[in-house]
N, C-alpha and C positions, 0 to 999 in steps of 0.2 A: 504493500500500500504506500510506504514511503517512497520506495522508487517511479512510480504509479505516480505521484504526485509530484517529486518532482521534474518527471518526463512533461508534467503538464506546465509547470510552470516555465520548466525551458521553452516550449512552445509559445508559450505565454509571451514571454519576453522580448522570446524573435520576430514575434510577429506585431506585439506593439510599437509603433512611432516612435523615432531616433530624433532628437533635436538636432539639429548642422550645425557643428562646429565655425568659429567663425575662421580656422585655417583650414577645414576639411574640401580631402574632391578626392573620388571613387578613385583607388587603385586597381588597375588594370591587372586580372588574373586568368583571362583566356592570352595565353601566350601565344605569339607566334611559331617556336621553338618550342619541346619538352623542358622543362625545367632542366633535368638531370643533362639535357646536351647543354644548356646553359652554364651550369655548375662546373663541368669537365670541363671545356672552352676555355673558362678565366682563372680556372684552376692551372692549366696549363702554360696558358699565357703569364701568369704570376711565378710559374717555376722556370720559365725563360725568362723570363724579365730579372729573377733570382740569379741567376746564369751570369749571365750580360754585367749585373751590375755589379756580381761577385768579382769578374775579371778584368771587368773597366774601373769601375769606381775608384776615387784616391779621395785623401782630404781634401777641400777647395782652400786656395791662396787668396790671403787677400792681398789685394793690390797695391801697392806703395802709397799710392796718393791717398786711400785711406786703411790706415793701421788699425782700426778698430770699425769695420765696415756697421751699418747700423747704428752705431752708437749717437748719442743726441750733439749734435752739430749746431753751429747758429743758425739762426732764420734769416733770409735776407728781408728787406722791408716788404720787396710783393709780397712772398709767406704772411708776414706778421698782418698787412691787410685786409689778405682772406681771411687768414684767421679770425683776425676782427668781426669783419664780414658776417662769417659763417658762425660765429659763438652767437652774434644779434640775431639771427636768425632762428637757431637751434632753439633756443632761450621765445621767443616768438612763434614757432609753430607748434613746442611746448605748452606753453599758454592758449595755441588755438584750441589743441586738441583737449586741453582741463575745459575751455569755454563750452564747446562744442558739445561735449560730452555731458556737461553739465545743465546745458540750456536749449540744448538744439533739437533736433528730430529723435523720435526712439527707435527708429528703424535704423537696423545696424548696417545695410546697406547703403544707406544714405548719407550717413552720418560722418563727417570726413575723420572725425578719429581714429573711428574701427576701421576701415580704411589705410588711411595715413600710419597708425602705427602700426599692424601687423602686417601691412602689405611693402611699406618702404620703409619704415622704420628698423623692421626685426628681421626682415627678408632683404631689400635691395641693398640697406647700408653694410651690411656684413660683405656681401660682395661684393661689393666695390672696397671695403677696404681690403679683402683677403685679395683684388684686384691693383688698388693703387698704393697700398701700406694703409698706418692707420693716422689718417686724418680725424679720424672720429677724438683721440686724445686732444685736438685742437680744441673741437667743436661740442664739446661735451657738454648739453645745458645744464646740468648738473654743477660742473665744474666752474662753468661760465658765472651761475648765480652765484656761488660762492667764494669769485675773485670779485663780479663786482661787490657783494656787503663787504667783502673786504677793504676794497679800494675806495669805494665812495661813502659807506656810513662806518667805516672802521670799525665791525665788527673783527674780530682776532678769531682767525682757524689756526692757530699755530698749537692747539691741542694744550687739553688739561691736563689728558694721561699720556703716557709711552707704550704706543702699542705695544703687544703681546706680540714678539715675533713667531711664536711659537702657535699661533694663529693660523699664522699662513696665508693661507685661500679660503679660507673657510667659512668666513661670513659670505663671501661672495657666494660660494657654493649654497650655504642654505638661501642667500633672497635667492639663486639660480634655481634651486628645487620649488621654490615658493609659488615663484613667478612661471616654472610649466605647469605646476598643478592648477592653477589658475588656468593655464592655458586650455588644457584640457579635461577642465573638472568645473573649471569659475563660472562655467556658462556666461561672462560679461557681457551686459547691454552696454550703451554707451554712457551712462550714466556713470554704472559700475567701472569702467577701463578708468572714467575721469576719477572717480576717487580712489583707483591704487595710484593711480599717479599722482595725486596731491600726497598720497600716503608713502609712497615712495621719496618722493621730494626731501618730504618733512626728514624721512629717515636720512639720506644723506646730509642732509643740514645739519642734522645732530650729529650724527657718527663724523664727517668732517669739525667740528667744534670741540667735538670729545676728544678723539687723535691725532685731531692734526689734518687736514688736506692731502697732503701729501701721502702720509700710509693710507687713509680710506680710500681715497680712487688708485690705489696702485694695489691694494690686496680688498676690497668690500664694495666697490662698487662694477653688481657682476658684468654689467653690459660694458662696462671699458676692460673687464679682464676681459670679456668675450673677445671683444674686439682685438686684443694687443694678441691673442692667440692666432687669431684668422689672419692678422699682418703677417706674420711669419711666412703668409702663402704668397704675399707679393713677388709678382715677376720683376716689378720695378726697380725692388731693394736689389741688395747682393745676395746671391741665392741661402748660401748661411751666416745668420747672422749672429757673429761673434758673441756679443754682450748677453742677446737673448739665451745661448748655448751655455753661458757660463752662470747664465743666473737660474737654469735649470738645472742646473749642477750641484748647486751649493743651495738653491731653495729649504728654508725651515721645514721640516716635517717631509709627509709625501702629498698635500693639500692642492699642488702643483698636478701633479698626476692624477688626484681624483678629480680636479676638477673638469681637466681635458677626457676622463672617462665620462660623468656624466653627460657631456656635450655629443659622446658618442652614445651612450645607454638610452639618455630623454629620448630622442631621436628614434632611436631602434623600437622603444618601448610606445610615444611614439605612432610607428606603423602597426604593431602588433593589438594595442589594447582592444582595439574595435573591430578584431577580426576573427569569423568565425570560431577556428582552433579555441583562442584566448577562450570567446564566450564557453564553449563547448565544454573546456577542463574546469570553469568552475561549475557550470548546471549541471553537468552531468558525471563528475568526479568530484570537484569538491564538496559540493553543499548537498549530495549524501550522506557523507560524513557527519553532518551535522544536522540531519534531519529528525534525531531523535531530541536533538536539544530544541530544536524549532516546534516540534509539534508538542513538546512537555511547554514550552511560551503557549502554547495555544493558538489564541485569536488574528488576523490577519496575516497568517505567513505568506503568501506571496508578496504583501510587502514588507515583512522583515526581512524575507530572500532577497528581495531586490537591493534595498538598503546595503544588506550585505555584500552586494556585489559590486557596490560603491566603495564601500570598505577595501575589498581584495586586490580594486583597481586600485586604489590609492596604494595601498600596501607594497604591490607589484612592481609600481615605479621603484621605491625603493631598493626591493630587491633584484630587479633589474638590475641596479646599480652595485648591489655587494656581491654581484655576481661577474658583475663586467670585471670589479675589482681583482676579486679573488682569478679568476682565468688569466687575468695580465699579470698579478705577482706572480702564478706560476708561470708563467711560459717566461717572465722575467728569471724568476728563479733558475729555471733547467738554462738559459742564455750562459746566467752565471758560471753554474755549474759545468757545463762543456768544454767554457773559454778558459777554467782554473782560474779566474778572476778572485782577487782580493777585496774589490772593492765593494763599498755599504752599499746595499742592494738599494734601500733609499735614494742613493745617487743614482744608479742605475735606473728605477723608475721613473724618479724627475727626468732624468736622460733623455729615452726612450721615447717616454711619454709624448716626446713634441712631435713625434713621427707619426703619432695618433690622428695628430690634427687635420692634413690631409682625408685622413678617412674620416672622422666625423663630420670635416667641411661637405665630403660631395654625398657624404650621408643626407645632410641638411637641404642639400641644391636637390637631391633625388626625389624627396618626398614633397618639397614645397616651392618647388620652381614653375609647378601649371597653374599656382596661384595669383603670380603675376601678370600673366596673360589670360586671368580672367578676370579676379575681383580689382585686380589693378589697374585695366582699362576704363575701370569705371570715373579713377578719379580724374579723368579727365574733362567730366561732368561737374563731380561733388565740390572740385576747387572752387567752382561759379558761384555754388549756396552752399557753403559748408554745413551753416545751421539747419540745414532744410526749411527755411523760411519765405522761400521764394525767391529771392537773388537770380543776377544773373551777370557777377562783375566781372568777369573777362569773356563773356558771351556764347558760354562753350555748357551752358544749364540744360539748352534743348536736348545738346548731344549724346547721341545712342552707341558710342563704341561699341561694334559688335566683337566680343570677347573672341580670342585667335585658340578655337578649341580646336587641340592637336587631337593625331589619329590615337588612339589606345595602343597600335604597334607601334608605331613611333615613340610613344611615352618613356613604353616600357625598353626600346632599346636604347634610348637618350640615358636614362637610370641604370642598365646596366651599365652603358658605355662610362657615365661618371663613378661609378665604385669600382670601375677596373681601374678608371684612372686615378684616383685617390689612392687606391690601395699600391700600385703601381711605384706610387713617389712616396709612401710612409716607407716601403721596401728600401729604396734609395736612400729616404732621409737617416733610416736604420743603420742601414748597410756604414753611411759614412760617418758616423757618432760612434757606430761602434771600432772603424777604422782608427780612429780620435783615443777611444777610449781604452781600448784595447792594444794597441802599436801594433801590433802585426798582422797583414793579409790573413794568415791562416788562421791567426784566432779568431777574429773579425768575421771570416767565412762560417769557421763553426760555429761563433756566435749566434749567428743571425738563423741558423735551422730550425732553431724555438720558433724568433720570429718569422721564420714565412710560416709557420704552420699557424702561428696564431692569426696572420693575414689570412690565410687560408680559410678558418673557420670564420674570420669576422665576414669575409667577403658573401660565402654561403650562406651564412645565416642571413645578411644582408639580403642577400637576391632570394633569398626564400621568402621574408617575411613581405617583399614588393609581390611576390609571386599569389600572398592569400586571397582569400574572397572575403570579401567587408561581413561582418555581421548584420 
């Protein structure tokens, strides 16, 4: 009878209305190709490319004219302009998106916040700086507000206390956890996105005042840590960058490495939460389990089950994450182990770890790159009436951009084609860290056999979880 019941309730659940996400669009699971010729393909492609970079690869030089390639240089005055520039601005569409949100239409489609932030905010600006370096540390309104009360009402961020170096990453990391559970759990209208962001504010404002300016947006404010990881991807810069490698190195703790695994975990977790399988193992394996305790509750369990399966998701993220953890210390581990390496595995993982980035970037471009050419066309329109008020101040309000929906074959070979190539250059960025780190070709070769299998498994799991059917 319990099983009986809850075969009904899984029924139940899959068959009632899904609310849309405001970054969700239907992943593509009729393939064109079997999965498994998929799998085998870039599997093999990743042990040639293992190959190649095993026999090529050296440490990179840097150039005479700069001894510390990356490292922070003067600005010349154009820079410090834009700069200017772009802080008033950043600081300004800030404030649009608090008004808007606060005052404006309650339709999330309309509404230029929900728009503006998730579609160029958290989507186009990562790519352009894992594109052109990171500009975003200019333009950070965040930062912005709290040089100008600095400068103009002489409020003092030079900090009450001394940070905690033993910190780390780690405030960053939990607003980072915060701020996807929201993402995919907050349901935010546009009201709601406006009051994390006054709520947000407020907390950098403190946390800068409390320690200082300088440590909060260099380790607690996550969207510039975000950002100064995706720089790393710049073609612009010098391809490794000196200062970033050594502050990987010596990073407090290993807070550094988990933060670049969440970036790759959220992500993954993510694709998975809303798809069949996911649903599947908790109605019809987990909450078996626990059917005796639900029917001894008695009265409405199909909504305590449900509830519950709010819970499991929330929970899951997490474990997601101590899961991603634990597979990367080990396959770090056995790295160690092969190369008779002496050195604190802790170093090793911050090491490593920036080789991740790569892969969690084209993680990030695979699932939410059809976003922009759809909900992103729109603000072509919403910039005319932000508030939904009627407006129509650069005359573009009528406008019907019809959104550029790509084939589903195409999608899905665009997403494979980006996780080959991620996964492709964390191999190389591996390969030559460990050449760095190791001193010799051959230990550096054996080194790296942990990580291609660990590339191995992330890329599969990867292409597996694009491969499911939505719940």
């Amino acid at each position: 009878m319990a099983v009986l019941g809850v075969r009904i309730l899984l029924l139940g659940a899959l068959s009632a209305p899904l609310s849309a996400s405001a970054h969700f669009f239907a992943q593509p699971y009729t393939m064109p190709v079997p999965f498994q010729v998929y799998a085998l393909a870039v599997g093999l492609a990743l042990g040639l490319s293992f190959l190649l970079i095993g026999v090529f690869a050296a440490v990179p030089t840097l150039g005479p004219s700069a001894p510390e390639a990356g490292c922070p240089v003067p600005a010349s005055r154009l820079a410090r302009w834009a700069s200017g520039v772009g802080r008033v601005l950043s600081v300004a569409l800030l404030v649009l998106c608090i008004a808007t949100g606060a005052v404006g239409t309650k339709n999330p489609f309309t509404n230029f916040n929900m728009s503006f932030f998730w579609i160029i905010f958290v989507l186009v600006i990562p790519y352009a700086v894992a594109l052109l370096g990171n500009f975003y540390s200019k333009v950070n309104p965040w930062l912005a507000i709290v040089d100008t009360l600095e400068k103009v009402l002489g409020v003092s961020f030079a900090g009450k206390l001394s940070y905690p170096k033993g910190l780390g990453h780690y405030p960053a990391l939990l607003l980072y956890i915060i701020f996807i559970w929201l993402e995919l759990f907050g349901a935010l209208t546009p009201r709601g996105l406006s009051l994390c962001l006054v709520a947000y504010t407020v907390t950098n404002l403190c946390g800068a005042w409390l320690v200082g300016s300088r440590d909060w947006f260099r380790y607690c404010e996550f969207f510039g840590v975000m950002m100064h990881f995706f720089a790393f991807l710049a073609p612009l810069r010098r391809a490794r960058n000196a200062c970033f490698a050594k502050e990987a190195a010596t990073a407090v703790g290993f807070s550094l490495s988990v933060f670049v695994i969440f970036m790759l975990s959220s992500t993954a977790f993510d694709g998975v939460h809303s798809t069949l399988p996911f649903a599947h193992l908790y109605w019809v394996w987990v909450l078996p389990l626990m059917s005796p305790l639900l029917e001894a509750l008695g009265a409405n369990t199909r909504g305590l089950a449900t509830s519950l399966y709010y819970v499991w998701q929330w929970a899951m993220l997490l474990v997601m994450l101590v899961f991603y953890v634990l597979v990367y210390t080990a396959f770090i581990w056995m790295a160690r182990f092969v190369a008779r390496s002496q050195h604190p595995i802790q170093m090793l993982m911050n090491r490593f770890a920036l080789s991740l980035i790569p892969v969690a970037f084209v993680y990030h471009v695979a699932h939410y790159f059809t976003l922009i050419f759809s909900q992103g066309a729109q603000l072509v329109r919403i910039v005319s009436d932000p508030f939904g008020w009627g407006w129509n101040l650069f005359g573009t309000a009528n406008v019907d951009p019809a959104p550029l929906m790509l084939d589903t074959g195409i999608i899905w070979h665009l997403q494979v084609s980006f996780i080959l190539i991620g996964h492709v250059l964390g191999v190389y960025w591996a390969h030559v860290d460990a050449l760095a780190v190791f001193g010799t070709r051959k230990a550096a070769l054996v080194s790296q056999l942990p990580m291609l299998f660990l590339m191995l498994f992330l890329t599969t799991f990867g292409l597996w979880i694009l491969s499911l059917p939505i719940a």
